[in-house]
N, CA, C and O of each residue as an XYZ file, in Angstrom:
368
protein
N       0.839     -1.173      0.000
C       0.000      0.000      0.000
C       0.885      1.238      0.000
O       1.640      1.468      0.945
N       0.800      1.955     -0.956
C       1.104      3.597     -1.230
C       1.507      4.296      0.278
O       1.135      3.717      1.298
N       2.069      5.214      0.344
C       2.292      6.006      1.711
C       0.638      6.955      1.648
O       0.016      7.122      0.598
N       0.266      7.376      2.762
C      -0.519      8.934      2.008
C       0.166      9.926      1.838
O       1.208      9.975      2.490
N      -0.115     10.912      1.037
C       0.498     12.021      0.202
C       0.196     13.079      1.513
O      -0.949     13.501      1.670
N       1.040     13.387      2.226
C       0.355     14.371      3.173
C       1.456     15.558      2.752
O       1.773     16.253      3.717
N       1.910     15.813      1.854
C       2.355     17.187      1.448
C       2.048     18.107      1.671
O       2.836     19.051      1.721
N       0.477     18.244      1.954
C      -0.261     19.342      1.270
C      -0.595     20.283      3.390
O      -0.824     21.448      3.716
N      -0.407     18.735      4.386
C      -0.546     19.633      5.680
C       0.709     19.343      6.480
O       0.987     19.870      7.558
N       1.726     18.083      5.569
C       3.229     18.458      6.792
C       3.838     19.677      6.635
O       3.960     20.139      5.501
N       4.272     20.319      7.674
C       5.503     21.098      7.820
C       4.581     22.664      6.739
O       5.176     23.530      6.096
N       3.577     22.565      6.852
C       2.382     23.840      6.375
C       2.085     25.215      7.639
O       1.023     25.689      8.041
N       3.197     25.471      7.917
C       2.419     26.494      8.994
C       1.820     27.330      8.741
O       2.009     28.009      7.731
N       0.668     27.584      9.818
C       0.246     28.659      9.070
C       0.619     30.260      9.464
O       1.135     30.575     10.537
N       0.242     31.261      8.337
C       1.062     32.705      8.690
C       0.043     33.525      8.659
O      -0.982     33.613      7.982
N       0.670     34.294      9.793
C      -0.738     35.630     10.086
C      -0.628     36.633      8.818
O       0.202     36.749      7.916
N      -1.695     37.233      9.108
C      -2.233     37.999      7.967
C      -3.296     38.833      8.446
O      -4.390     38.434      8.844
N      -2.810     40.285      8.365
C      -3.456     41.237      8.941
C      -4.679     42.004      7.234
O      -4.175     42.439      6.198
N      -5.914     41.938      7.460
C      -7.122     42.910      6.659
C      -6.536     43.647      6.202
O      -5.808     44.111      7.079
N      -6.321     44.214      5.089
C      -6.003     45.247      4.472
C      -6.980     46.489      4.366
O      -6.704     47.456      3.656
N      -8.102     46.406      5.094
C      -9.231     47.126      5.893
C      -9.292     47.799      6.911
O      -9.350     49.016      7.090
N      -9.266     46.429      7.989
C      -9.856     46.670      9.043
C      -8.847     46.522     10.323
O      -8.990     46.774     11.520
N      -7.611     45.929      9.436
C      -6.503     44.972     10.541
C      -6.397     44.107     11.290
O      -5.368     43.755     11.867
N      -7.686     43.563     11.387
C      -7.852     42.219     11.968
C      -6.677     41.209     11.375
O      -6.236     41.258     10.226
N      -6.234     40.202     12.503
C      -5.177     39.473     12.138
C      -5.924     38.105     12.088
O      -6.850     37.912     12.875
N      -5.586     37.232     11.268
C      -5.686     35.635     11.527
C      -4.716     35.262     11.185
O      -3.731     35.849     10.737
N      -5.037     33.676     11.475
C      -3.493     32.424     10.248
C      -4.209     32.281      9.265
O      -5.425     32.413      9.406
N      -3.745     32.022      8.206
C      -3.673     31.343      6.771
C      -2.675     30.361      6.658
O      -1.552     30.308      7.161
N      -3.305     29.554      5.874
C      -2.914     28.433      5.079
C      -3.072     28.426      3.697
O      -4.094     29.079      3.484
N      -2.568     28.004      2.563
C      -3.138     28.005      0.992
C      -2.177     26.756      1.263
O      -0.996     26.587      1.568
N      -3.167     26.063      1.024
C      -2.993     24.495      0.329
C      -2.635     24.516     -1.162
O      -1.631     24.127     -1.760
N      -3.678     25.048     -1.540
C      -3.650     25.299     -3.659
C      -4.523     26.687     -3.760
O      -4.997     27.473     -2.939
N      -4.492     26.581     -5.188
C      -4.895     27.874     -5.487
C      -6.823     28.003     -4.783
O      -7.357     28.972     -4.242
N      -7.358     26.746     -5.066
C      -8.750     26.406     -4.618
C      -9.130     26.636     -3.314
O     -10.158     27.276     -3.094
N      -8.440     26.201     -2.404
C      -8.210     25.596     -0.991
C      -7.558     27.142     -0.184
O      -6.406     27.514     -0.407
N      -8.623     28.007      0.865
C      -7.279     28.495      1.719
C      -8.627     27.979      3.082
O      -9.849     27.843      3.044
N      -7.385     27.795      4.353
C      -7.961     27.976      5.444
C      -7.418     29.209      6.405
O      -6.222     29.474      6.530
N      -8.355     29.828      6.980
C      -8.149     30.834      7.587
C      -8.383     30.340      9.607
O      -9.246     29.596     10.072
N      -7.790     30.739     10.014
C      -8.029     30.097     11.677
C      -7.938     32.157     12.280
O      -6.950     32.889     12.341
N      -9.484     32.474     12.621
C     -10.081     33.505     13.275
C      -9.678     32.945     14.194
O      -9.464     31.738     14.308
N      -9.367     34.747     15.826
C      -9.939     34.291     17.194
C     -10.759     35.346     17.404
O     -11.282     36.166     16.649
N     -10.771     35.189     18.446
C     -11.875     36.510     19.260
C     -11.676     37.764     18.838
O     -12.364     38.515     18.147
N     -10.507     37.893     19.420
C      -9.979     39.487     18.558
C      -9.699     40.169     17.477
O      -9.485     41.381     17.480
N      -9.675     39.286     16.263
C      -9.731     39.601     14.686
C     -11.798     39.699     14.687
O     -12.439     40.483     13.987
N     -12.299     38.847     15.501
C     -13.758     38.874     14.548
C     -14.324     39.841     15.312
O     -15.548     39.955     15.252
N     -13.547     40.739     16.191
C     -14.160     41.652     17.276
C     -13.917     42.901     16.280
O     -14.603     43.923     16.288
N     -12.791     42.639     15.395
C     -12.042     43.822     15.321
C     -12.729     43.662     13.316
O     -12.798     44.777     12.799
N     -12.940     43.089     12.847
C     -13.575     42.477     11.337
C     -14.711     43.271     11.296
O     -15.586     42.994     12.117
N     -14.913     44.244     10.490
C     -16.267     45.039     10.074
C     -17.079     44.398      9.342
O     -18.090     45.043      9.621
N     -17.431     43.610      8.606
C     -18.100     42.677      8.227
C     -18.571     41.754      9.016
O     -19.759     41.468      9.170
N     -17.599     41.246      9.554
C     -18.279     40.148     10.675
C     -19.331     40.926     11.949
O     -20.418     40.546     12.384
N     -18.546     42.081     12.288
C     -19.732     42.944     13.041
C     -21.145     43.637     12.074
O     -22.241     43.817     12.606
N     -20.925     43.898     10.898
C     -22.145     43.996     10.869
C     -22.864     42.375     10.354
O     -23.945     42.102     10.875
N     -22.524     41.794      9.793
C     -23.196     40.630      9.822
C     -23.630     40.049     10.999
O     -24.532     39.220     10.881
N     -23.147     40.317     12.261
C     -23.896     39.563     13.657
C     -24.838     40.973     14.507
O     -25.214     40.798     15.666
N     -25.098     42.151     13.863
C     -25.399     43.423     14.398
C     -26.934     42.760     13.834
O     -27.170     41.961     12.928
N     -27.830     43.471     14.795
C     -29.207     43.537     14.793
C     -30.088     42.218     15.083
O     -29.606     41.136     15.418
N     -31.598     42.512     14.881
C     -32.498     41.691     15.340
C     -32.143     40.577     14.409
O     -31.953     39.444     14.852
N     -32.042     40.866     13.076
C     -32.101     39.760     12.119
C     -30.540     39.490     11.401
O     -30.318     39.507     10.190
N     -29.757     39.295     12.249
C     -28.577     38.842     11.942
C     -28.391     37.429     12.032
O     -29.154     36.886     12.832
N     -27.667     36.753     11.490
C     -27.117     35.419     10.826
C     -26.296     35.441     11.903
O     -25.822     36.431     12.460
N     -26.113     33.984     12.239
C     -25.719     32.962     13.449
C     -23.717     33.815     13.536
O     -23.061     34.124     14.531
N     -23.427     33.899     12.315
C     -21.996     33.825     11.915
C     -21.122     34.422     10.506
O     -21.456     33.755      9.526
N     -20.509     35.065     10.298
C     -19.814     35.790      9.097
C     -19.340     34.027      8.158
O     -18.652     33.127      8.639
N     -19.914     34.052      6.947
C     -19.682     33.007      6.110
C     -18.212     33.306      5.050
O     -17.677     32.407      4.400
N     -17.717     34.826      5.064
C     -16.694     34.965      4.170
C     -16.484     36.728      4.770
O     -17.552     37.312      4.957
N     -15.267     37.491      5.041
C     -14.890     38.569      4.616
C     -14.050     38.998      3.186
O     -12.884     38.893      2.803
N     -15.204     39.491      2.675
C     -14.567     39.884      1.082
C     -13.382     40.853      1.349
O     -12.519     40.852      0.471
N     -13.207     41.615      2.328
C     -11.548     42.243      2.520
C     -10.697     41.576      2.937
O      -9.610     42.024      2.573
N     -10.589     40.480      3.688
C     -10.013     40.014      3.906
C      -9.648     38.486      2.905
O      -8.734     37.800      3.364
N     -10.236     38.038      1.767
C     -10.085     37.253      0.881
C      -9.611     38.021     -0.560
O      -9.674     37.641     -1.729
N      -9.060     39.394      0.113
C      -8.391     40.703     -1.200
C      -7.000     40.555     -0.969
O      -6.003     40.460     -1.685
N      -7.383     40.573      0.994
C      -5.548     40.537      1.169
C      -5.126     39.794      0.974
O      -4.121     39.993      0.291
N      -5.476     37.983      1.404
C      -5.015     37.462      1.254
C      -4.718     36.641     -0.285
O      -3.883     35.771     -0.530
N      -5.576     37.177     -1.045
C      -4.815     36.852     -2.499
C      -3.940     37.883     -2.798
O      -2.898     37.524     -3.346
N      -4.109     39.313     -2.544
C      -2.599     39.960     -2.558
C      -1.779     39.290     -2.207
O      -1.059     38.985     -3.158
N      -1.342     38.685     -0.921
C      -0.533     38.247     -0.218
C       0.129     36.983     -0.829
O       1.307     36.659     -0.681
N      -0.765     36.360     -1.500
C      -0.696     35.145     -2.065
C       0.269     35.544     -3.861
O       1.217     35.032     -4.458
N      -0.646     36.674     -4.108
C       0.232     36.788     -5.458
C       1.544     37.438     -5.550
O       2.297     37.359     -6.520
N       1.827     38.296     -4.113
C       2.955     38.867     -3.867
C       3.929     38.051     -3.121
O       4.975     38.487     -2.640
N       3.349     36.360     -3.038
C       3.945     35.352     -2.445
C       4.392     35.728     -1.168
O       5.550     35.365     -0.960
N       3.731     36.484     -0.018
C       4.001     36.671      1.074
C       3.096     35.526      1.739
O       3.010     35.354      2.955
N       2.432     34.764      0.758
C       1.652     33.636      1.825
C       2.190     32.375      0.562
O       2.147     32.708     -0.623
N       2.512     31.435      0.818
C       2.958     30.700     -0.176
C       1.798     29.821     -0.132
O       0.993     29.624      0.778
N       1.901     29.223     -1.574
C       0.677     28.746     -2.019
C       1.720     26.841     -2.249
O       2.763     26.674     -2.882
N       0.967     25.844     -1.531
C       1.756     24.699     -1.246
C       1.719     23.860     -2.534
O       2.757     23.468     -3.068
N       0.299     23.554     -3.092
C       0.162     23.307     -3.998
C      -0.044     24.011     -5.351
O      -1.165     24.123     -5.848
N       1.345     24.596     -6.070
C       1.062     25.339     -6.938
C       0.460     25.160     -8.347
O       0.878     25.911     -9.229
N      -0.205     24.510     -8.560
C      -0.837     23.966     -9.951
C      -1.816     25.050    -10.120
O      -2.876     25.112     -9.497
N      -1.301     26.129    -11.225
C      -2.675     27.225    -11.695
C      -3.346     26.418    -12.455
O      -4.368     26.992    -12.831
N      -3.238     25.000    -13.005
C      -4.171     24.706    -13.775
C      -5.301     23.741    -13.273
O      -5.992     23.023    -13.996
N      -5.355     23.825    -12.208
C      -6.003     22.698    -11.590
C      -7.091     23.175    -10.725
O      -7.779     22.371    -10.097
């Protein structure tokens, strides 16, 4: 039996990355171009203007599903290779 291919999460740390907005910090990860994971804490989604108004009012949603400023920086970051991208296949 084959090894598993775990390329894609050994030795992957992940690197903070401050909003180009708002300054909220998280980690990132980019697995591939498809794939990023982001790891929020308290104090980026305190500090995330989107995520506050998405949880503001009577009829607000449980939870922020995406910050579009913060998925700007981090493809800046990504194309200025300050976040490295593990699996680099643009064609895939």
């Amino acid at each position: 039996m084959a090894p598993e291919d775990n390329r894609l999460t050994d030795g992957a740390p992940m690197r903070p990355v401050s909003c180009g907005q708002c300054g909220s910090r998280v980690l990132v990860r980019k697995s591939s171009w498809q794939q990023t994971s982001v790891q929020w804490n308290s104090e980026a989604l305190r500090g995330c203007r989107e995520h506050i108004a998405a949880t503001s009012g009577p009829a607000a949603p449980a939870g922020l599903e995406t910050c579009h400023a913060l998925v700007a920086t981090i493809r800046a970051a990504t194309l200025n290779v300050t976040i490295e991208v593990l699996d680099d296949d643009r064609a895939g």
